[in-house]
PALUM-77200 format. One record per atom (N, C-alpha, C): residue in one letter; y, x, z; chain. Coordinates in Angstrom, 2 decimals. Each point is the difference from the previous one (the first is absolute). Example, Ala and Ser with C-alpha at 12.3 -4.5 7.8 and 13.67 -1.06 7.14 Angstrom:
<vexvexs>
VEXVEX residuo      c2      c1      c3 cadena
VEXVEX       a   -5.69   13.19    7.80      A
VEXVEX       a    1.19   -0.89    0.00      A
VEXVEX       a    1.20    0.90    0.00      A
VEXVEX       s    1.05   -0.35   -0.72      A
VEXVEX       s    1.19    0.82    0.06      A
VEXVEX       s    1.09   -0.77    0.73      A
</vexvexs>
This chain:
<vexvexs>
VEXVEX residuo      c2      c1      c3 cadena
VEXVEX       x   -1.18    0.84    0.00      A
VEXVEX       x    1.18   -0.84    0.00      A
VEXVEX       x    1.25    0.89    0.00      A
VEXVEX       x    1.12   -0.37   -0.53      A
VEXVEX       x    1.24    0.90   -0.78      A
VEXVEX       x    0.75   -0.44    1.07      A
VEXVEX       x    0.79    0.66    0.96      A
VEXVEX       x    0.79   -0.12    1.05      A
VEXVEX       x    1.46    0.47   -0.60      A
VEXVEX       x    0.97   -0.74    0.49      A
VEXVEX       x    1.00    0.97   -0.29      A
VEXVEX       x    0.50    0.77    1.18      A
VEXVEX       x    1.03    1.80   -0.08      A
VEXVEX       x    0.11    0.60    1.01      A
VEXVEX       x    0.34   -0.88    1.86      A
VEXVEX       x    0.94   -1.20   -0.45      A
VEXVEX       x    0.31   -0.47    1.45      A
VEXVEX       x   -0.82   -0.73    0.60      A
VEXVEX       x   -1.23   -0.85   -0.97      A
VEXVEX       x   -1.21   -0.29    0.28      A
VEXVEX       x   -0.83    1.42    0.77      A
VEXVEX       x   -0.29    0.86   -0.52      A
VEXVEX       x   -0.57    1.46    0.46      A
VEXVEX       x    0.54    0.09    1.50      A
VEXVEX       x    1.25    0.16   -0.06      A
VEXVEX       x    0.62    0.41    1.18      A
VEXVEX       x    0.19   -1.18    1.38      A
VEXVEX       x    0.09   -1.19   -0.31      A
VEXVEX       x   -0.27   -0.69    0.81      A
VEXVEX       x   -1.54   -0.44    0.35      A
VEXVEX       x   -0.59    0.10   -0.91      A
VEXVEX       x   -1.94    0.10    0.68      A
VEXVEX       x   -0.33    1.00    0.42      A
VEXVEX       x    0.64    1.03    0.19      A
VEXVEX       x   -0.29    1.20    0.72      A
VEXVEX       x    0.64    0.15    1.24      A
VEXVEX       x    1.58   -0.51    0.14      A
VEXVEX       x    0.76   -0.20    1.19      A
VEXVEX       x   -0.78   -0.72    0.60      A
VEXVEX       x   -0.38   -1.25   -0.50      A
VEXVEX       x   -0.60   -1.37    0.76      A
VEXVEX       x   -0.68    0.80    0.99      A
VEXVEX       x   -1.46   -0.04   -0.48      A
VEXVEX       x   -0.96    1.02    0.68      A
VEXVEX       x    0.34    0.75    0.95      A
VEXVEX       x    0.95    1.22   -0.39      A
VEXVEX       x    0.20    1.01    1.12      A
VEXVEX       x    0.84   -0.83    1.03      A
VEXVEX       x    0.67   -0.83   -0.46      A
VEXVEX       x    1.18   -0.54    1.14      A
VEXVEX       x   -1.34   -1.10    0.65      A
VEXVEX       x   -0.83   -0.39    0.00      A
VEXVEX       x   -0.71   -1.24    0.49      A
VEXVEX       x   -0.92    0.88    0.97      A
VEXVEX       x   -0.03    1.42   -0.57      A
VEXVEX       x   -1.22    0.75    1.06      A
VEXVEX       x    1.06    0.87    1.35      A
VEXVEX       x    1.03   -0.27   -0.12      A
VEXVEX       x    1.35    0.22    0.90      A
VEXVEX       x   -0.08   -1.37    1.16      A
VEXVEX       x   -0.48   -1.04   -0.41      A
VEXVEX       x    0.34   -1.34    0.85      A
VEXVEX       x   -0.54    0.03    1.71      A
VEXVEX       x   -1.16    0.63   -0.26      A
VEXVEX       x   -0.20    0.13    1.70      A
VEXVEX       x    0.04    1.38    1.09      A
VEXVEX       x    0.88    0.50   -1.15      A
VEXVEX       x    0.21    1.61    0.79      A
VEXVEX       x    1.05   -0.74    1.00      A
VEXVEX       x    0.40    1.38    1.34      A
VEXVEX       x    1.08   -0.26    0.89      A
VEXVEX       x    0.96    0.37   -0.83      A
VEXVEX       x   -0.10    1.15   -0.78      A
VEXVEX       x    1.57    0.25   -0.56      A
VEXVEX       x    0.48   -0.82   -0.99      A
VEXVEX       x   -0.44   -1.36   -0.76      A
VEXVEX       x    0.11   -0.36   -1.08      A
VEXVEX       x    1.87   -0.24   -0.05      A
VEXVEX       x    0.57   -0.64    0.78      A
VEXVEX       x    1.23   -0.43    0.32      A
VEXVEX       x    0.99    1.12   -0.91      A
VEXVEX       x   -0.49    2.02    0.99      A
VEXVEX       x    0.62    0.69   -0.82      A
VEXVEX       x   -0.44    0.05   -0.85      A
VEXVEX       x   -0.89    0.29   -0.76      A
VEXVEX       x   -0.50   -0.13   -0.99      A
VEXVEX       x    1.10   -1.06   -1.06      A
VEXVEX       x    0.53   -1.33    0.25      A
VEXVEX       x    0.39   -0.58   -0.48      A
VEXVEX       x    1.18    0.40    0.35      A
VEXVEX       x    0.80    0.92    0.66      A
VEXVEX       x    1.18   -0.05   -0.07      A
VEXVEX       x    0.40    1.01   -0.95      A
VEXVEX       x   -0.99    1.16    0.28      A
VEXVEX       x    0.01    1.30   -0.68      A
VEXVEX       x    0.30   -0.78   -1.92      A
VEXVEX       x   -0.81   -0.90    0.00      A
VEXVEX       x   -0.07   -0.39   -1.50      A
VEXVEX       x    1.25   -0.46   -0.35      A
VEXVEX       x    0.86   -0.56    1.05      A
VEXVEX       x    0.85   -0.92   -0.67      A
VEXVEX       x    1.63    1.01    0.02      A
VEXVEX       x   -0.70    0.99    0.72      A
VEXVEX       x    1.46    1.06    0.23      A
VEXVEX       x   -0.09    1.36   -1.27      A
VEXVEX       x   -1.20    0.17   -0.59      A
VEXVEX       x   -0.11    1.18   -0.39      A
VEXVEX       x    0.47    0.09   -1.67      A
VEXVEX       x   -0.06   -1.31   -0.78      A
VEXVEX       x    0.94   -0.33   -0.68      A
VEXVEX       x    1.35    0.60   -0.31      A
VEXVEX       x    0.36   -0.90    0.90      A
VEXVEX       x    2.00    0.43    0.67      A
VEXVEX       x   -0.04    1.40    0.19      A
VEXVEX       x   -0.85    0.73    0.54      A
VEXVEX       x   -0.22    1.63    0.16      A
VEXVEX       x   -0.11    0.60   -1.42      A
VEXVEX       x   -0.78   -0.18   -0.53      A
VEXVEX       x   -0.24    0.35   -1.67      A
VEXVEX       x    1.71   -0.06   -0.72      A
VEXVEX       x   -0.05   -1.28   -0.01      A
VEXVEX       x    1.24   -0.27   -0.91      A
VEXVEX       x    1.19    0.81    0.50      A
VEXVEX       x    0.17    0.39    1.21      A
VEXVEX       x    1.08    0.78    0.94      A
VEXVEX       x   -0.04    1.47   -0.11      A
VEXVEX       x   -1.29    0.33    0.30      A
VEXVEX       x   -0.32    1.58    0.53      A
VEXVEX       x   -0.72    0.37   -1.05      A
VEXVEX       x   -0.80   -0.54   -1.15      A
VEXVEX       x   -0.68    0.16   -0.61      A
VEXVEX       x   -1.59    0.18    0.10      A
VEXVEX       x   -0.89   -0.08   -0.81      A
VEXVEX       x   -1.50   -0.05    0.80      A
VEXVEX       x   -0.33    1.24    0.71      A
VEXVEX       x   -0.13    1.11   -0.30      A
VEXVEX       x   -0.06    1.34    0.68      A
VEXVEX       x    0.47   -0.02    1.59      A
VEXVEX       x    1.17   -0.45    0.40      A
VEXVEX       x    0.54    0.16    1.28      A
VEXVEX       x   -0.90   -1.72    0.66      A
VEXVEX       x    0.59   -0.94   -0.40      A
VEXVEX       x   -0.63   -0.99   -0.05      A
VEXVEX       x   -1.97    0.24    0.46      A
VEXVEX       x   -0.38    0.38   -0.77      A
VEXVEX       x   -1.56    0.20    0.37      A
VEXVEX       x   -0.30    1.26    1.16      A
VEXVEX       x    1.02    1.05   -0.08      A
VEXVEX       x    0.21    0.84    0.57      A
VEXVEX       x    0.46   -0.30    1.51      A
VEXVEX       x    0.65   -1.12    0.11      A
VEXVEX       x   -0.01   -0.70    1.50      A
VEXVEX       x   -0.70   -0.73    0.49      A
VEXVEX       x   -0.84   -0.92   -0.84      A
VEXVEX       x   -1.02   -0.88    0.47      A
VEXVEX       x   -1.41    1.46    0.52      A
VEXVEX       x   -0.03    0.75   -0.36      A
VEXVEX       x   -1.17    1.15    0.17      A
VEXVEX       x    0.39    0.03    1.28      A
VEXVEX       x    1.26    0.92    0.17      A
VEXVEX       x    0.22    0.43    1.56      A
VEXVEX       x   -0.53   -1.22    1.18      A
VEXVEX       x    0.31   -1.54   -0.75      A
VEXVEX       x   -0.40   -0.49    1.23      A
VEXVEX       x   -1.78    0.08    0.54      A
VEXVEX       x   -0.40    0.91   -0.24      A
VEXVEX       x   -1.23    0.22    0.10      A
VEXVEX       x   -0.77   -0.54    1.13      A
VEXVEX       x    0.63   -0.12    1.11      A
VEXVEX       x   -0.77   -0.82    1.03      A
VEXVEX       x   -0.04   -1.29   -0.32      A
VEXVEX       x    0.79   -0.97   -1.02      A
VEXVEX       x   -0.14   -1.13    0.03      A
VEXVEX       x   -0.72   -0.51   -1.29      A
VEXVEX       x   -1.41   -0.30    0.62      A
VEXVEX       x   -1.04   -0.64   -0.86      A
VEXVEX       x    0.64   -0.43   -1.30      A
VEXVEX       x    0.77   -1.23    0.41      A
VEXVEX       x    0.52   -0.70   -0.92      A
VEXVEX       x    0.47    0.55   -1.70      A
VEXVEX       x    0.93    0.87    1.24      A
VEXVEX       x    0.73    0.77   -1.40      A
VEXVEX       x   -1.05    0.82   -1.10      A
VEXVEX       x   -0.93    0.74    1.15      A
VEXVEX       x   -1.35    0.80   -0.88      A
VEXVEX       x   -0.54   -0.62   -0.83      A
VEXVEX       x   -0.84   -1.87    0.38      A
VEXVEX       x   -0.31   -0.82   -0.77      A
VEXVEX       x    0.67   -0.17   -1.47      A
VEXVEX       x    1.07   -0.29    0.00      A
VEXVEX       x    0.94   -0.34   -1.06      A
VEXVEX       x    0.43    0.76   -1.02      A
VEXVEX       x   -0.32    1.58    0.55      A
VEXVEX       x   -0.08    1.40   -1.11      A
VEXVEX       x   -0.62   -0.14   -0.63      A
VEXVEX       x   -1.49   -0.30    0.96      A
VEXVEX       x   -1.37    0.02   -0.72      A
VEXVEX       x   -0.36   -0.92   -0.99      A
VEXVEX       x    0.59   -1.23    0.45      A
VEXVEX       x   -0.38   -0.80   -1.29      A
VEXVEX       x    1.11   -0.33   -1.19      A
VEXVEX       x    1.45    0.84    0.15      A
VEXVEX       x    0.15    0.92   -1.05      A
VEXVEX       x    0.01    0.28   -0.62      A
VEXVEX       x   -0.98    1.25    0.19      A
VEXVEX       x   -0.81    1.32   -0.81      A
VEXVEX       x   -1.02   -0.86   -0.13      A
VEXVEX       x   -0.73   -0.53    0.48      A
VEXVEX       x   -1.01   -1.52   -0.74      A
VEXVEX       x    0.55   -0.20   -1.81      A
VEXVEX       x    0.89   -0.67    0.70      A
VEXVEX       x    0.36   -0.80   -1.20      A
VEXVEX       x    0.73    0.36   -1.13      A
VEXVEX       x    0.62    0.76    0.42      A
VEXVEX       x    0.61    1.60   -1.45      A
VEXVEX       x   -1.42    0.62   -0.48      A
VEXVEX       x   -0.81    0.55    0.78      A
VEXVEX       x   -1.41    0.06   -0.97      A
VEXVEX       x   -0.64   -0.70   -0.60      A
VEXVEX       x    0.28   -1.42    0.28      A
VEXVEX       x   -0.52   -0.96   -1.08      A
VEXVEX       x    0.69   -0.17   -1.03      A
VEXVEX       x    1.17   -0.04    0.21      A
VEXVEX       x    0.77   -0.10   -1.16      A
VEXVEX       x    0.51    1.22   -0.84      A
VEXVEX       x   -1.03    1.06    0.53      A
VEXVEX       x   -0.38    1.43   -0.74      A
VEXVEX       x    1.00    0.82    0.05      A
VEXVEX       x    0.78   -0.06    1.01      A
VEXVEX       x    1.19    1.07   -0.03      A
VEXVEX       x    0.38    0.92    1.21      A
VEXVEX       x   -1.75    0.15    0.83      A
VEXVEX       x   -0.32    0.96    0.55      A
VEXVEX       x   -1.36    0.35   -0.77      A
VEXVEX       x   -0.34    1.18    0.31      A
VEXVEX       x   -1.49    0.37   -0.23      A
VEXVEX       x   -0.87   -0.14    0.79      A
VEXVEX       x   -1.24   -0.34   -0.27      A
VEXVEX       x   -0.97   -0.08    0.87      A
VEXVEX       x    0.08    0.65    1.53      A
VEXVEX       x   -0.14    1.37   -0.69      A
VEXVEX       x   -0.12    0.70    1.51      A
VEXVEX       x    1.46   -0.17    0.72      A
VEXVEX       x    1.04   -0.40   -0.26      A
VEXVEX       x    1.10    0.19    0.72      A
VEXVEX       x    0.49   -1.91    0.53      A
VEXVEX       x   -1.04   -0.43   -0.26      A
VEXVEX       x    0.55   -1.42    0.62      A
VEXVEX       x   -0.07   -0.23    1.65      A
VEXVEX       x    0.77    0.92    0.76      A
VEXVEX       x    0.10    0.71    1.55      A
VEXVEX       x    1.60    0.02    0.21      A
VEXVEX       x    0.26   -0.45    1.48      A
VEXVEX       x    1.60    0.00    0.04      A
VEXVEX       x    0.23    1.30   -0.33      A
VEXVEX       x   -0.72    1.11    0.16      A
VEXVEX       x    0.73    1.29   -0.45      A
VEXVEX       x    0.08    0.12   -1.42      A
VEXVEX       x   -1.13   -0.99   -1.09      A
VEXVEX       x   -0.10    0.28   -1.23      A
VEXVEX       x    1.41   -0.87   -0.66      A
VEXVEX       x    0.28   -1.13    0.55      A
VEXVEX       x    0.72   -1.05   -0.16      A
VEXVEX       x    1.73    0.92    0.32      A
VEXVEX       x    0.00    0.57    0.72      A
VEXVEX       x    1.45    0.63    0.59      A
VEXVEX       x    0.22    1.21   -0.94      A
VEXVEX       x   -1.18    0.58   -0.05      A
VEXVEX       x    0.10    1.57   -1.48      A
VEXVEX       x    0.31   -0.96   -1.09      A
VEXVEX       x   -0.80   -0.83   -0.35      A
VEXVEX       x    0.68   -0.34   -1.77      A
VEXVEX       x    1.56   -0.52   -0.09      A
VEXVEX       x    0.28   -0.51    1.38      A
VEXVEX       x    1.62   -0.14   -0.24      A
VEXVEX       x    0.49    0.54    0.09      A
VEXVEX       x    0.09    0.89    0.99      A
VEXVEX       x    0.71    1.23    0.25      A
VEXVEX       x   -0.22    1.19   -1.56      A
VEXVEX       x   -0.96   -0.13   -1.00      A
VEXVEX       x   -0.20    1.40   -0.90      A
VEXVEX       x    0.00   -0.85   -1.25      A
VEXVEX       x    0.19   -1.61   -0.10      A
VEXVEX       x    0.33   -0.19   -1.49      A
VEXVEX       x    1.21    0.09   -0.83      A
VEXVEX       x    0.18   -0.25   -1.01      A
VEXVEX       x    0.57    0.51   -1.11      A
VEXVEX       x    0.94   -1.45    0.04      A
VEXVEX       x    0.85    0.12   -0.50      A
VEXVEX       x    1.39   -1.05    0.02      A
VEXVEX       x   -1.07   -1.79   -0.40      A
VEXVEX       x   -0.31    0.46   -1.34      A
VEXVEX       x   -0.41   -1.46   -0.31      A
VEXVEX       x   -1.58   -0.47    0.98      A
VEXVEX       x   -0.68    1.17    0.30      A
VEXVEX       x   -0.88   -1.10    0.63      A
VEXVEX       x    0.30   -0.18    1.68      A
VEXVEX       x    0.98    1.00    0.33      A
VEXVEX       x    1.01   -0.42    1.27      A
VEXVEX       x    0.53   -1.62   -0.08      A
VEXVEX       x    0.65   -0.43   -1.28      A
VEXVEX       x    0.49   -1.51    0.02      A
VEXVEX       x   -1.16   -0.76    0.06      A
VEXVEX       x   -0.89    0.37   -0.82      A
VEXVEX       x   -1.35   -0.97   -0.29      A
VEXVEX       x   -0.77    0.14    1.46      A
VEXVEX       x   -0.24    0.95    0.78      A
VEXVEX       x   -0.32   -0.12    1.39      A
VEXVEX       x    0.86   -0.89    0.98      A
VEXVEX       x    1.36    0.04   -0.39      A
VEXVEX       x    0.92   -0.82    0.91      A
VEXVEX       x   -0.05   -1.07   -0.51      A
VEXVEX       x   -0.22   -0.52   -0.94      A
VEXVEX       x   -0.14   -1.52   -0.06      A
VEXVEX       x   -0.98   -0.55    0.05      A
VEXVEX       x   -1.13    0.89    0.04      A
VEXVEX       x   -0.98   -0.86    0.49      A
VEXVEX       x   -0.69   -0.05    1.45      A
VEXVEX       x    0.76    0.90    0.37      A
VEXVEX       x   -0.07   -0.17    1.94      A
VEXVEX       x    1.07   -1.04   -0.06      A
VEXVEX       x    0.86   -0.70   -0.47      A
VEXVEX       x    0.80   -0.84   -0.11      A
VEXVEX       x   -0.40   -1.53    0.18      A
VEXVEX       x   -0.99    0.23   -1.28      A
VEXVEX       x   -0.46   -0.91   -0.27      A
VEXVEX       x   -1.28   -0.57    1.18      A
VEXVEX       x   -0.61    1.12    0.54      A
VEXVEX       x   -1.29    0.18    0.63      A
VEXVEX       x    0.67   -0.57    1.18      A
VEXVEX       x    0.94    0.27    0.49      A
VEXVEX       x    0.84   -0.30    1.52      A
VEXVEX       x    0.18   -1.44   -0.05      A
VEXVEX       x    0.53   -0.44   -1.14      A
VEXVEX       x    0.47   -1.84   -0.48      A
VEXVEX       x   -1.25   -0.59    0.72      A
VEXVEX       x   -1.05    0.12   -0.30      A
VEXVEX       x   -1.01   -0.74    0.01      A
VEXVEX       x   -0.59    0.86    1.49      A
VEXVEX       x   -0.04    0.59    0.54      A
VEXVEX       x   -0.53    0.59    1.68      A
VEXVEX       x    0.94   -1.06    0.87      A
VEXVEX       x    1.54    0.14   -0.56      A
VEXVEX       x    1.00   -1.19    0.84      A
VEXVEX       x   -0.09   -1.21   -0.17      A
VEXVEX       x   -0.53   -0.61   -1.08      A
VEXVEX       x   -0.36   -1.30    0.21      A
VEXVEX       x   -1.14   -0.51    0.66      A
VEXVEX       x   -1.09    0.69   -0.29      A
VEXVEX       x   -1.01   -0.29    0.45      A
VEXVEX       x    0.21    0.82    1.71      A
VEXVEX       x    0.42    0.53    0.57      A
VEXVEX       x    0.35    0.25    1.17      A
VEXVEX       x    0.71   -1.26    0.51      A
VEXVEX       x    0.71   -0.54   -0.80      A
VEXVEX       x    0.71   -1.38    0.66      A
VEXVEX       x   -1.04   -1.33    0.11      A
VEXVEX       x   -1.07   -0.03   -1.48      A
VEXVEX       x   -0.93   -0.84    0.47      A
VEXVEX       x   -1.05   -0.06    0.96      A
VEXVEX       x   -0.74    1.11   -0.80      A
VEXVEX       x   -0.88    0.73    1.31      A
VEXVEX       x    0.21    0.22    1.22      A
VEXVEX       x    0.93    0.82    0.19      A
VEXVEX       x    0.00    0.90    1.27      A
VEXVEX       x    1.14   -0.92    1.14      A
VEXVEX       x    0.52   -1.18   -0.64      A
VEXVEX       x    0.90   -0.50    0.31      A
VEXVEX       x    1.86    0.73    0.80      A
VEXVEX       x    0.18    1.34   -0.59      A
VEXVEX       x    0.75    0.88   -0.14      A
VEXVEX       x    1.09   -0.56   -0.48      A
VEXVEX       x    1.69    0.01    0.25      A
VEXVEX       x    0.96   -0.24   -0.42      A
VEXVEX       x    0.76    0.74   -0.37      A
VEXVEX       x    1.15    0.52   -1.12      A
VEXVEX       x    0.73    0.81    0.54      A
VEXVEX       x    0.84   -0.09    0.82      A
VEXVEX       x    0.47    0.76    0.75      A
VEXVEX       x    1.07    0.08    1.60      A
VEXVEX       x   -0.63    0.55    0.76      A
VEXVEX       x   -1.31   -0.65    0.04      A
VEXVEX       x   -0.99    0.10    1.12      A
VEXVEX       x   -0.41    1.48    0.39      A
VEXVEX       x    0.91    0.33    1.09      A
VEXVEX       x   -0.22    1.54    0.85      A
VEXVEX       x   -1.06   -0.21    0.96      A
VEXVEX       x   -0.71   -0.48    0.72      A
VEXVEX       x   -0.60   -0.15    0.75      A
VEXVEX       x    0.45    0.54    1.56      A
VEXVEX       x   -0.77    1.59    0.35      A
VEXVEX       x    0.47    0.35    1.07      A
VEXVEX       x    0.48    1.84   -0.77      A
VEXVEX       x   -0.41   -0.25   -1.03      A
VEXVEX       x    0.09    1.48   -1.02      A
VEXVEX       x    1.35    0.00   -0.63      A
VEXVEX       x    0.28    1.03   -0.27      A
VEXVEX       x    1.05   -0.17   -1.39      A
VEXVEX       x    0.04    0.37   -0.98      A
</vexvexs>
């Protein structure tokens, strides 16, 4: 069956965001999604992905790398062996102008659909700080 890309990308979000639903961190998880956007478009993906890493103690944020680098390898614009937050953070950080844009829009695109379905699923809003920031 012939999918088109936002078909791809939302049956793949679905999934990863639905196997998020009974973790404790899902909340960040859903906030991380709905902020990292606004980070991209601001700081650009490099610094942007480059801050969600540091938060390394928080599950959430780790989760949300990972499925990611998930989903940029499906849509073939990591390599096999590098579909790893470290593989996912090298190809942005070492690509070349045009597949730098083509990486940023489709973590763009990949984020659209983690934030909605964080709002259905995970029942996540944006605003919503919890006790984190």
């Amino acid at each position: 069956m012939t999918q088109t890309s936002e078909q791809r990308r939302a049956d793949c979000a679905f999934e990863l965001v639905q196997a998020v639903r009974s973790e404790r961190w899902k909340d960040d998880y859903g906030r991380f999604a709905h902020k990292l956007p606004i980070l991209i478009r601001t700081c650009g993906p490099v610094a942007a992905l480059e801050f969600l890493r540091t938060r390394d103690k928080d599950e959430g944020a780790h989760a949300l790398l990972t499925h990611l680098a998930r989903q940029l390898r499906k849509a073939n614009l990591l390599a096999p062996d590098k579909d790893s937050i470290g593989g996912l953070l090298e190809r942005v950080r070492k690509a070349p102008l045009a597949d730098y844009i083509r990486l940023t829009r489709e973590l763009l695109a990949t984020l659209n659909w983690h934030k909605r379905l964080s709002v259905s699923l995970l029942g996540v809003k944006a605003g919503d700080e919890g006790d984190r920031s």
